[in-house]
DOSEDO-615146 format. One line per 5 residues: number of its first residue (from 1); their letters; for each residue x, y, z of C-alpha. Coordinates in Angstrom, 1 decimal, decimal comma, padded with zeros to 4 digits. Each point is the difference from the previous one (the first is absolute). Last residue first. Layout:
BEGIN
NUM	A	X:Y:Z  ...
end
This chain:
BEGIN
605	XXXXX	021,4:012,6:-045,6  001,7:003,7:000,1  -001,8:003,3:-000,7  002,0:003,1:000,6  -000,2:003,0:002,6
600	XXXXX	-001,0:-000,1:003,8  -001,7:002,3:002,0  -001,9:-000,2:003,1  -001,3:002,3:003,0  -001,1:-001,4:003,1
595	XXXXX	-003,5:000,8:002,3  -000,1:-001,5:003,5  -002,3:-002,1:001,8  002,6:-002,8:000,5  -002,6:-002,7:-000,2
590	XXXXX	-001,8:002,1:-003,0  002,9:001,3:-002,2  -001,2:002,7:-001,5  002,0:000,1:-004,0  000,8:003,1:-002,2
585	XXXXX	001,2:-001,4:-003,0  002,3:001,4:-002,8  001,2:-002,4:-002,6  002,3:001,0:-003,2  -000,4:-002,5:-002,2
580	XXXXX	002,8:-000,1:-002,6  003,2:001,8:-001,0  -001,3:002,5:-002,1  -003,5:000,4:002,6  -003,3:-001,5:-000,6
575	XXXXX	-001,3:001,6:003,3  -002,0:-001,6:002,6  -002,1:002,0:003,1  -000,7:-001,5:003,0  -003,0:-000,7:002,7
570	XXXXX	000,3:-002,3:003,0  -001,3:-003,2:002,1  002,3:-002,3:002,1  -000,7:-002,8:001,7  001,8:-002,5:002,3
565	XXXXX	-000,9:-003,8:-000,1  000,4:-002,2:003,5  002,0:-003,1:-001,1  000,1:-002,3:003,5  -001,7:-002,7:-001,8
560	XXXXX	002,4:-000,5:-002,9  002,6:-000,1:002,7  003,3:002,0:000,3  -001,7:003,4:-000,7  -000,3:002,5:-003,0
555	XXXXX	-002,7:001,6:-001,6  -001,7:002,2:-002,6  -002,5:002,5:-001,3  000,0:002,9:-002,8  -003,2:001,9:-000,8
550	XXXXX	000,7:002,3:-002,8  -001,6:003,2:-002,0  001,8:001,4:-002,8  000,0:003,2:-002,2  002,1:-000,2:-003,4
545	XXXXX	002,3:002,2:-002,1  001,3:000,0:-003,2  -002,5:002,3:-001,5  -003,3:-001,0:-001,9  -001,7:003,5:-001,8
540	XXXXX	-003,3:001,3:001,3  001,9:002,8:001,8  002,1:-002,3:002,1  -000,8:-003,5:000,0  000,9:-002,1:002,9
535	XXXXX	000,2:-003,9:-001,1  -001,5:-002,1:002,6  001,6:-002,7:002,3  -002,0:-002,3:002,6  002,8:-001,9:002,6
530	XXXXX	-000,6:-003,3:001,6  002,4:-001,0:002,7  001,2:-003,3:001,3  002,8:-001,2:001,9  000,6:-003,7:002,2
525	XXXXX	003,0:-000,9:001,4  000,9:-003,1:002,8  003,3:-000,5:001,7  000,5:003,1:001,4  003,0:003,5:000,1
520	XXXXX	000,0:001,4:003,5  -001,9:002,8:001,9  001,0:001,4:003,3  -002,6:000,3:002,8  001,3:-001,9:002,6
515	XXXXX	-001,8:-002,9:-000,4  000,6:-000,1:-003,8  -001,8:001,3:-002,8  000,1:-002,0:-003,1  000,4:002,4:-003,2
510	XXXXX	-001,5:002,8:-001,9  002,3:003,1:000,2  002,3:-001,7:-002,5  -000,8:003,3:-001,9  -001,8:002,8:001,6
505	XXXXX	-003,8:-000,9:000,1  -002,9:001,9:-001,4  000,8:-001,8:-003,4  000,0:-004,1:000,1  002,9:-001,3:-002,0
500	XXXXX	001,6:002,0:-003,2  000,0:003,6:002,2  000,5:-001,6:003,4  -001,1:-002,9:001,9  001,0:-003,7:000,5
495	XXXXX	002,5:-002,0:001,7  001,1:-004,1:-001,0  002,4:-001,9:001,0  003,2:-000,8:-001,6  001,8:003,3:000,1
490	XXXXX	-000,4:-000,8:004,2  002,2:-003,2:-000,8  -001,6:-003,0:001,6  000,2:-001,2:002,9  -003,0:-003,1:000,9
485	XXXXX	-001,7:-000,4:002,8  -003,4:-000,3:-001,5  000,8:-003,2:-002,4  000,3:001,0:-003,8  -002,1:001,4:-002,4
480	XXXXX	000,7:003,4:-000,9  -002,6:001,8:-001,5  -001,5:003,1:-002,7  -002,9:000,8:-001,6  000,0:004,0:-002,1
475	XXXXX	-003,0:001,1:-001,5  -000,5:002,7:-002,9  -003,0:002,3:-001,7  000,0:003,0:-002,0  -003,8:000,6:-001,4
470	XXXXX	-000,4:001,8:-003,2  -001,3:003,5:-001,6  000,2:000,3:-003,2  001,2:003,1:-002,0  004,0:-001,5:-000,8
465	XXXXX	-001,6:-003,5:-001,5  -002,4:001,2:-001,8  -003,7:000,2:-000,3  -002,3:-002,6:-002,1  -001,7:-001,4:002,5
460	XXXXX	-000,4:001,9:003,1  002,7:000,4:002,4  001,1:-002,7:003,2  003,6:-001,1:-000,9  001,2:-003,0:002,3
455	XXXXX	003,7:000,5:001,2  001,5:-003,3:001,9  002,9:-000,5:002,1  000,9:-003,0:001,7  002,7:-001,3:002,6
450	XXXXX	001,2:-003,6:000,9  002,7:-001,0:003,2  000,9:-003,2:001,1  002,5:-001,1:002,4  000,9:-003,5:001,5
445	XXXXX	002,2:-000,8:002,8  002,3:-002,4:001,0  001,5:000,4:003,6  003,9:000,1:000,9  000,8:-000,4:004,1
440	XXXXX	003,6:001,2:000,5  -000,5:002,5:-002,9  -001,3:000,6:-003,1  -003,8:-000,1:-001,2  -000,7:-001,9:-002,8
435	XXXXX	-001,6:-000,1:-003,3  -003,0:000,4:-002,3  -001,2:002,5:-002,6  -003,1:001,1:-001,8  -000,3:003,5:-001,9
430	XXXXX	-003,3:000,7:-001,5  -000,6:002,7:-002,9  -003,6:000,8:-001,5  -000,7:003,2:-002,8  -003,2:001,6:-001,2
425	XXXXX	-001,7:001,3:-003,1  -001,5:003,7:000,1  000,8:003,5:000,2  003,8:-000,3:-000,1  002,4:002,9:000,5
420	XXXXX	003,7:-000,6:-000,4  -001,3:-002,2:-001,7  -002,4:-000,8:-002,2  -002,7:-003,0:-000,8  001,0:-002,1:003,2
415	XXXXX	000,7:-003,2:000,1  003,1:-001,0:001,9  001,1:-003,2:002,1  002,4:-000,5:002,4  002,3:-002,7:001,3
410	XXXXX	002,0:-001,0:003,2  001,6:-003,0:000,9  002,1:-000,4:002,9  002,7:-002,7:002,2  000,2:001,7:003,1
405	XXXXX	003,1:000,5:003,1  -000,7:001,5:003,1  001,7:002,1:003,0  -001,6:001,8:002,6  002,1:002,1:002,8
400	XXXXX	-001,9:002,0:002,8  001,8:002,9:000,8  000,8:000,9:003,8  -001,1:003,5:001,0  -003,1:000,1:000,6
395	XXXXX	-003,2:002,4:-000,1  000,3:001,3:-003,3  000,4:-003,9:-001,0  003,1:-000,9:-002,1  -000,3:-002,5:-002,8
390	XXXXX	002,8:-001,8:-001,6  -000,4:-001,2:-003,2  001,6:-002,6:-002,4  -001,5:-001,7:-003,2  001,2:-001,9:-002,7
385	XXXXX	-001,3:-001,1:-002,9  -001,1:-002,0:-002,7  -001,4:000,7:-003,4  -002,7:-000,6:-002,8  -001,2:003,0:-001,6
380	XXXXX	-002,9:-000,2:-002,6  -001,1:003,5:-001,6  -003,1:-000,2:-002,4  -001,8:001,9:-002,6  002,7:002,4:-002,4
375	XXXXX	002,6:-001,9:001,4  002,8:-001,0:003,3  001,3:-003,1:000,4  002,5:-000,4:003,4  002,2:-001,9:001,4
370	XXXXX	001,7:-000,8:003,6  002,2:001,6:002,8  -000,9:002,3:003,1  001,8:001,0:002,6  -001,8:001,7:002,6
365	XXXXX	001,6:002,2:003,2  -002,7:001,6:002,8  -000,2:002,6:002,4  -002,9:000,7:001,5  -001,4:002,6:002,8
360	XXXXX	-002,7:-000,4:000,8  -003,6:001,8:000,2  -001,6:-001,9:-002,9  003,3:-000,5:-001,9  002,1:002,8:-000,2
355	XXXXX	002,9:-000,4:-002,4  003,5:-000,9:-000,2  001,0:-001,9:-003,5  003,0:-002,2:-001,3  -000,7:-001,0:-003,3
350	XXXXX	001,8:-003,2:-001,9  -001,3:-000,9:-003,5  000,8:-002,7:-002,6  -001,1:-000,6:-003,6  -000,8:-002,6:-002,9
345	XXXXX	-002,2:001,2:-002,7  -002,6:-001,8:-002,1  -000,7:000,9:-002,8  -000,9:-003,4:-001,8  003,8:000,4:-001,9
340	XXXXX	001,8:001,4:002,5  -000,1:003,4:001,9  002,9:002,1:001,1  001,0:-000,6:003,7  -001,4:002,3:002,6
335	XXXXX	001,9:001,3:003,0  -001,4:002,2:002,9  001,5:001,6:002,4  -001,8:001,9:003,2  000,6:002,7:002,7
330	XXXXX	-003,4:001,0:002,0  -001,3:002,1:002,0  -003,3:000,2:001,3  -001,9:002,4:002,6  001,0:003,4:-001,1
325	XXXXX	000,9:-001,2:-003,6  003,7:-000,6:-001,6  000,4:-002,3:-002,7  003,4:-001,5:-001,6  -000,3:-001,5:-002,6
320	XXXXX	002,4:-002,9:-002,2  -000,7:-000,9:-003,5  001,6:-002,5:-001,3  000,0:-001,6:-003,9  001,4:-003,3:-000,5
315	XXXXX	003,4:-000,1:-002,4  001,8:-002,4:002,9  003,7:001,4:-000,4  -000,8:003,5:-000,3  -003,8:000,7:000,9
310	XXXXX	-001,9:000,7:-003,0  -002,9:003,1:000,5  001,2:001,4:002,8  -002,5:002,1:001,9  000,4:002,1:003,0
305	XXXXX	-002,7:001,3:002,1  000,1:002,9:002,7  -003,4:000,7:002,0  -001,1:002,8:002,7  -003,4:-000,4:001,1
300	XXXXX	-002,6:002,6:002,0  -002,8:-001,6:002,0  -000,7:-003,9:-000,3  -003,5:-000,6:-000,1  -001,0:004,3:-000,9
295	XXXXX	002,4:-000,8:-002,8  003,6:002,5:-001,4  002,0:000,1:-002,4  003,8:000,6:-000,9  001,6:-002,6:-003,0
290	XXXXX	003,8:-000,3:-000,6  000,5:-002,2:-003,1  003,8:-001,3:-001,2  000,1:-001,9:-003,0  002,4:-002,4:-001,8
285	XXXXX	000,9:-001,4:-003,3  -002,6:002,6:-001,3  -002,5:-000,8:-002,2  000,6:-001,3:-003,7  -001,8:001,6:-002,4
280	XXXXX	-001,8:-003,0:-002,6  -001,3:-000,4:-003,3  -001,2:-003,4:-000,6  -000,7:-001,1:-003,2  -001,6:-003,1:-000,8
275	XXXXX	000,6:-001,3:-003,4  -002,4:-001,8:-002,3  000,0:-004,0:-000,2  -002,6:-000,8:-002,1  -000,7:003,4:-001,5
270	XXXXX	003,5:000,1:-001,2  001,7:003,6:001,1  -001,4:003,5:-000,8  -002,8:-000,3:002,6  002,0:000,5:002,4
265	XXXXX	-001,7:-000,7:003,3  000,2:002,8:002,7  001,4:000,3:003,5  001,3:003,3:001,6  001,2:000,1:003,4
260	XXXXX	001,5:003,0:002,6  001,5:-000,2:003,1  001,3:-003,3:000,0  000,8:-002,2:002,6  -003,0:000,6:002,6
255	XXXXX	-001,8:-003,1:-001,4  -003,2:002,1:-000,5  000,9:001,5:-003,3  001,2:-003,9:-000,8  -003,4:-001,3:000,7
250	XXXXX	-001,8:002,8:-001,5  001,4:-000,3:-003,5  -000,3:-003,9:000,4  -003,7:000,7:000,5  -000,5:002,3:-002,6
245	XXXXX	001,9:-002,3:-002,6  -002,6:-002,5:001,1  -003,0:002,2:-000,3  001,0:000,9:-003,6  000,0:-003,9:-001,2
240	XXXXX	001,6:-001,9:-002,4  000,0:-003,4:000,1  002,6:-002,3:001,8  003,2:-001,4:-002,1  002,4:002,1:002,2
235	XXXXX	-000,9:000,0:004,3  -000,2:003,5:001,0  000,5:-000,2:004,0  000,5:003,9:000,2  001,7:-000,6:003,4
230	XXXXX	002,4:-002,8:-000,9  001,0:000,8:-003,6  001,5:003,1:001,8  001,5:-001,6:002,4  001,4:-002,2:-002,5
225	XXXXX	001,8:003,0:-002,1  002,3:001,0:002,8  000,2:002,9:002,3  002,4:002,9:-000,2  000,2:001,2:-003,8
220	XXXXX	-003,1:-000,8:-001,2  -002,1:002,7:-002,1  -001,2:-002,0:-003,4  -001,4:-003,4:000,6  -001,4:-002,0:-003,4
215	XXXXX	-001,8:-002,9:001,6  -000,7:-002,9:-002,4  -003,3:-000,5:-001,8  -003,6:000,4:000,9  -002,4:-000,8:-002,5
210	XXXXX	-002,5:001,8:-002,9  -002,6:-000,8:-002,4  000,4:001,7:-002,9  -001,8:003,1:-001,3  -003,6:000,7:001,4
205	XXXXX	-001,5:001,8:-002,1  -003,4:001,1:001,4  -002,9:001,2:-002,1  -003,3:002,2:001,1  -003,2:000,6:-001,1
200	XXXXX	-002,5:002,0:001,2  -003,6:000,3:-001,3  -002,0:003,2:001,8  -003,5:000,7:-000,2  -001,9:003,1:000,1
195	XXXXX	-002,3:-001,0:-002,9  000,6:003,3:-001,4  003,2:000,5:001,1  001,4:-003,3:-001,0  003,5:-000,2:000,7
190	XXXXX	003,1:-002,7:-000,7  002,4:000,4:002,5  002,7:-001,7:-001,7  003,3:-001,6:001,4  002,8:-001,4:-002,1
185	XXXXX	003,5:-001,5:000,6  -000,4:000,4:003,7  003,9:-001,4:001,3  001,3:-002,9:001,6  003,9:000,1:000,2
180	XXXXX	000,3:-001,1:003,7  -002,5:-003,4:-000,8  000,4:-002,6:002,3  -001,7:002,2:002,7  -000,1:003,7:000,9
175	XXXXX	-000,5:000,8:-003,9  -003,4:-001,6:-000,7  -002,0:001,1:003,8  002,1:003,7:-000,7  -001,1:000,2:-003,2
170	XXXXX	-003,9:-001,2:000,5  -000,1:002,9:003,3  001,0:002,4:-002,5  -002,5:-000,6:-002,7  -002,4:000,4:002,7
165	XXXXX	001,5:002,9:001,5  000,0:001,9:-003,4  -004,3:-001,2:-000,5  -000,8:001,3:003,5  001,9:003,1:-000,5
160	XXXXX	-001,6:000,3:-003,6  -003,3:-000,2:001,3  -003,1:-003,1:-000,6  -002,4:-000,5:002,3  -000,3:-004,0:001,2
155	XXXXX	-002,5:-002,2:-002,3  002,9:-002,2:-001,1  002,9:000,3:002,1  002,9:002,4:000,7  002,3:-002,0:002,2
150	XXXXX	001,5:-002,9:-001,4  000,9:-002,3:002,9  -001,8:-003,2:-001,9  001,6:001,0:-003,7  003,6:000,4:001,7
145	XXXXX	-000,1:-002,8:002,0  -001,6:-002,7:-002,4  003,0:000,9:-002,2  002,2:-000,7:002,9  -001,5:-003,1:000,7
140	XXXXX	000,2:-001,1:-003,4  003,6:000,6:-000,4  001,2:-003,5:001,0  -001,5:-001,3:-003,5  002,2:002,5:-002,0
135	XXXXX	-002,2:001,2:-003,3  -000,6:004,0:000,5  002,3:000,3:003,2  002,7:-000,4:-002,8  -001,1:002,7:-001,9
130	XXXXX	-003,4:001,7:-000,4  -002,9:000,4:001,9  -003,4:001,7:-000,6  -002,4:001,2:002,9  -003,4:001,3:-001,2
125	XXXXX	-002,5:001,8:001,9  -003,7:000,9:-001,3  -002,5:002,2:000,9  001,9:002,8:002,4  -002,4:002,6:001,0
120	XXXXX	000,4:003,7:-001,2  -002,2:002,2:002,2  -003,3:001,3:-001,1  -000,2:003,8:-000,3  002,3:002,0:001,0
115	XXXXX	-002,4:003,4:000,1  002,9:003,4:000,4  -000,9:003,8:000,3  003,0:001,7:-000,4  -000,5:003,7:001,0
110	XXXXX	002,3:002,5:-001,2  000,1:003,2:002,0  001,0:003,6:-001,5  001,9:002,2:002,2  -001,8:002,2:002,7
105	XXXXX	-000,4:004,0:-000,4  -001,3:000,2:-004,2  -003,2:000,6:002,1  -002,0:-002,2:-002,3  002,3:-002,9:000,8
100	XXXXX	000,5:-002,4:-002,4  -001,1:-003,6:-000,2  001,5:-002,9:-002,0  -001,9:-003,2:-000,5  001,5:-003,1:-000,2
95	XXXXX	-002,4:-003,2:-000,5  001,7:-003,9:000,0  -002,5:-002,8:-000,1  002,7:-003,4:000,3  000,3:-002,8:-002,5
90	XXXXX	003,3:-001,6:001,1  -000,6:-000,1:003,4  002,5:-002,4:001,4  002,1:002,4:002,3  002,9:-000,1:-002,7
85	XXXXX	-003,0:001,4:-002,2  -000,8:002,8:002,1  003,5:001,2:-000,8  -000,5:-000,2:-003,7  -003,4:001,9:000,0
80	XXXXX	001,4:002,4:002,2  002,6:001,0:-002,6  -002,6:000,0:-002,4  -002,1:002,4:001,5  002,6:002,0:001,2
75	XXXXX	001,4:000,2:-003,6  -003,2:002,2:-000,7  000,4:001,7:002,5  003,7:001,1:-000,3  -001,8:001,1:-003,6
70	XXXXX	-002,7:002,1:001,2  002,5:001,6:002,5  002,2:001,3:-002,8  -002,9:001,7:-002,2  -000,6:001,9:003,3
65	XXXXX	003,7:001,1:000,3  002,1:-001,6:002,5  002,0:003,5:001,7  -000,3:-001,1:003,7  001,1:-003,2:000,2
60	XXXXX	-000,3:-001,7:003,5  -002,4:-002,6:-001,1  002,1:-001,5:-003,2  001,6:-003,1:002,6  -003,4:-000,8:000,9
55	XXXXX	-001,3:-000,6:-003,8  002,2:-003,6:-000,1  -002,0:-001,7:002,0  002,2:-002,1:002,7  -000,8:000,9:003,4
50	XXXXX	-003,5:001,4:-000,2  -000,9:-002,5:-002,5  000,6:-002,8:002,1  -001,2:002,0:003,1  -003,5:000,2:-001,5
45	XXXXX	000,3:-003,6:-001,3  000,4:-001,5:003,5  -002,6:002,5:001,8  -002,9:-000,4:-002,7  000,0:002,9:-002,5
40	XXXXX	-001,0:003,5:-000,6  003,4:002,2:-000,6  000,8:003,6:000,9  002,7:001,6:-001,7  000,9:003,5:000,2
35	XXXXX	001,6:002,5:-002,4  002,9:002,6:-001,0  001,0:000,3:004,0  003,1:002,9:000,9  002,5:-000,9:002,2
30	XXXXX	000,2:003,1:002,6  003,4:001,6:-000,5  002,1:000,2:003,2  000,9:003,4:000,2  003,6:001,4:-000,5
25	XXXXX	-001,1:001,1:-003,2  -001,9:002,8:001,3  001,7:000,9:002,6  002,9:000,7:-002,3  -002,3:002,1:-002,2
20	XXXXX	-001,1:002,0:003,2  004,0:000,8:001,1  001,4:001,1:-003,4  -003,1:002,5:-000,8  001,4:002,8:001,4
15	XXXXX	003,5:-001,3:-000,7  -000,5:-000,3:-003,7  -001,7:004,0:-000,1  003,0:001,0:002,1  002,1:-001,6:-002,7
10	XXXXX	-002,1:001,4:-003,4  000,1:003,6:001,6  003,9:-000,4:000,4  000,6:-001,5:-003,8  -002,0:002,8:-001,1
5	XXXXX	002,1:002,5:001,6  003,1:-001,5:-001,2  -001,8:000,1:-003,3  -000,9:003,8:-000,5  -003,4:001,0:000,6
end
């Protein structure tokens, strides 16, 4: 055969077989197992050494000789021994038997037969100091802190989680006050395994003794260094603390001027008087927000809000809205000075507002001007002003004009243990005024209005916050006192229903009914509503939503003995959303006999 001719047999021999060694390869291969591992031992230390022994990631090897299993064995031992060990049980019973099958058709199985033993108890803790918080007087309490809110005790188990987040726990309590440069200049675990006791010992340096200095302020270019001074309210000389940096951190992110903030001590600069830097990204000198929603009270809403953050001429900030809603609109400034030295804030407000009110029509003008404190706790406002409305029955024609004019004080007060979604703590706010009506005939008048909200958590001891279930309650008293044939404004009266008021009932629904069937804004308020909350969990695992069950109730009239209460009962659904509280109730109203759905998003107090 000549070698063209062997070169053409060889081809048709390569395209014969061409198409079956292609389908070959082109199959997934099946991965292959060298061994398995099967492991005897209670549920925490079985999944311990499941995740983390060092013979799982050898299982899938298919060429180990036998000589090479004995040894991964015999370092599985010893590996185990070590893991078991950040556990507590330091003198563990550890077999491992390997088993083949006869057949040669299964791979080979390792059992790991584990006994702990006794757990590891701590004997003996000792807390050593060193430094300045070593001999100062005023650092005694400190000191007694740190030993008191230790958290692994004598006769508790010992692990190497507990024994890290103890040692933890001590840095933070040392270096979050007076002492920024505290550090652990020795720890020892000292170990017993045949007693199965533990000895620890640990030694905190605390450095020098810090204070606030001056202000460093990197980032200004549009607003001055005294409003900044003003909102984080660092006064130099004071002791050092982290929880006060936090604070003025938080005061000037909420101020609205900057959009990003950055405070720190530097710890490079005389302990007595260190630097306070604050880094700093001025917002924008002005801001333009256009927002589109949409509430079952107030139907679909259009809004435009502009924000100017110094006002030429005056340096206040304004920030003027317009709001559009199917049965309110509204067109308001507001101007806000920065604040002083006690944080309070002088400002001014007009708004000029159509709305329905009960069943009319109102449309009303308020100036406002006064100041204001706002913090962490507790708002105070003390204003006066000025109100205007006309109101226009659905059955007449002619408006009825009320003018009045109120000295005010208003404050609330805030304990919660989280928001945007609290699960216990409570919060109280009252506003009290008095004035005069305006007019050919003026009439004093006194109003008074106070509101509460509480949250009560009902689980067992010893669960958390997120997986208990709790009780929601709030009330709502209201009055004018006056004589009976007083005007008044219709915005100074009261109405209630809707999805913040009593649910079953569109909002303002709840009123005094007239004669002729209309209903108008009253003199006296009472609201109540008691709400039980529970965590849903999905798959055995918590999720952020909750079921609820409510009964809402409440009144209006022009005497206290004329109130007549209205009650609504419902189901809902709550869900921790990015932006807050998303609320979903569906509410039967039982004088209207009719069911209503609510929603409403965000917590305010």
């Amino acid at each position: 055969m000549n070698l063209p001719t062997k070169r053409f047999w060889l081809l048709c021999l390569w395209l014969v077989t061409w198409p079956a060694s292609w389908a070959a390869t082109d199959q997934p291969a099946t991965p292959a197992v060298g061994f398995d591992i099967r492991i005897e031992a209670p549920t925490e230390m079985a999944q311990l050494l499941s995740r983390h022994l060092e013979l799982q990631r050898y299982r899938e090897l298919t060429d180990l000789s036998v000589e090479e299993l004995d040894r991964l064995q015999d370092v599985a031992k010893d590996d185990a021994r070590q893991l078991l060990g950040t556990l507590g049980y330091f003198s563990p019973s550890i077999h491992i038997e390997r088993q083949n099958d006869p057949s040669g058709q299964a791979p080979p199985v390792i059992h790991i037969q584990v006994d702990p033993g006794e757990p590891t108890r701590v004997s003996q803790v000792q807390i050593h100091f060193t430094g300045v918080i070593a001999t100062q007087a005023d650092a005694a309490p400190q000191r007694e802190q740190i030993q008191d809110k230790w958290t692994l005790r004598t006769g508790e188990p010992f692990t190497q989680t507990a024994w890290d987040n103890a040692k933890q726990q001590a840095l933070r309590q040392l270096t979050t006050q007076n002492f920024p440069e505290g550090r652990i200049s020795q720890a020892l675990a000292d170990i017993d395994p045949d007693s199965h006791l533990a000895q620890l010992h640990i030694t905190l340096d605390s450095g020098a003794a810090y204070r606030t200095g001056a202000l460093a302020i990197e980032g200004l270019q549009r607003f001055d260094a005294e409003l900044v001074q003003r909102f984080a309210r660092l006064t130099p000389g004071t002791p050092y603390r982290q929880l006060d940096l936090v604070a003025a951190q938080q005061r000037l992110s909420d101020s609205g001027y900057f959009d990003s903030v950055f405070v720190m001590i530097d710890t490079s600069t005389a302990p007595e008087a260190a630097t306070v830097r604050i880094k700093l990204r001025e917002a924008r000198l002005q801001k333009l927000v256009l927002g589109v929603g949409a509430s079952t009270d107030s139907g679909p809403r259009l809004s435009v809000e502009h924000t100017h953050h110094k006002v030429p001429g005056i340096g206040w900030r304004a920030v003027s809205k317009l709001q559009l809603e199917r049965n309110n609109s509204a067109i308001g400034t507001e101007l806000t000075a920065p604040p002083d030295t006690d944080n309070w804030r002088w400002g001014a407000s007009v708004l000029v507002q159509n709305q329905l009110l009960g069943t009319l029509d109102v449309t009303s003008q308020q100036l406002r001007g006064g100041r204001k404190q706002s913090s962490e706790r507790i708002d105070r406002n003390i204003y006066v002003q000025y109100d205007r409305a006309e109101s226009v029955s659905t059955d007449t024609t002619a408006p009825v004009l009320a003018q009045s004019i109120s000295a005010n004080y208003a404050f609330a007060v805030r304990y919660y243990d989280s928001l945007p979604f609290p699960s216990s703590g409570w919060g109280w706010g009252a506003e009290l005024g008095g004035g005069s009506t305006l007019g050919n005939q003026p009439q004093a008048y006194t109003r008074w209005l106070t509101r509460w909200q509480g949250f009560l958590r009902l689980g067992q001891p010893g669960s958390t916050a997120a997986s208990s279930a709790r009780l929601a309650m709030r009330a709502a008293a209201g009055a004018i006192v006056s004589q009976e044939n007083i005007s008044l404004p219709s915005t100074q009266l009261f109405l209630a229903g809707g999805d913040n008021s009593v649910r079953g009932y569109a909002l303002h629904e709840i009123g005094v009914t007239l004669a002729d069937g209309s209903i108008t804004a009253g003199r006296y308020l009472t609201t109540c509503s008691i709400e039980w909350q529970q965590p849903i969990r999905i798959k055995g695992q918590l999720s952020d939503w909750e079921s609820t069950v409510f009964v809402d109730a409440g009144a209006v009239a022009n005497q206290p003995s004329e109130l007549r209460t209205k009650v609504g009962v419902g189901v809902g659904a709550r869900w921790k959303s990015p932006v807050g509280p998303l609320q979903i109730d569906l509410a039967y109203g039982v004088d209207v006999q009719r069911f209503r759905l609510h929603m409403n998003l965000g917590f305010t107090f």
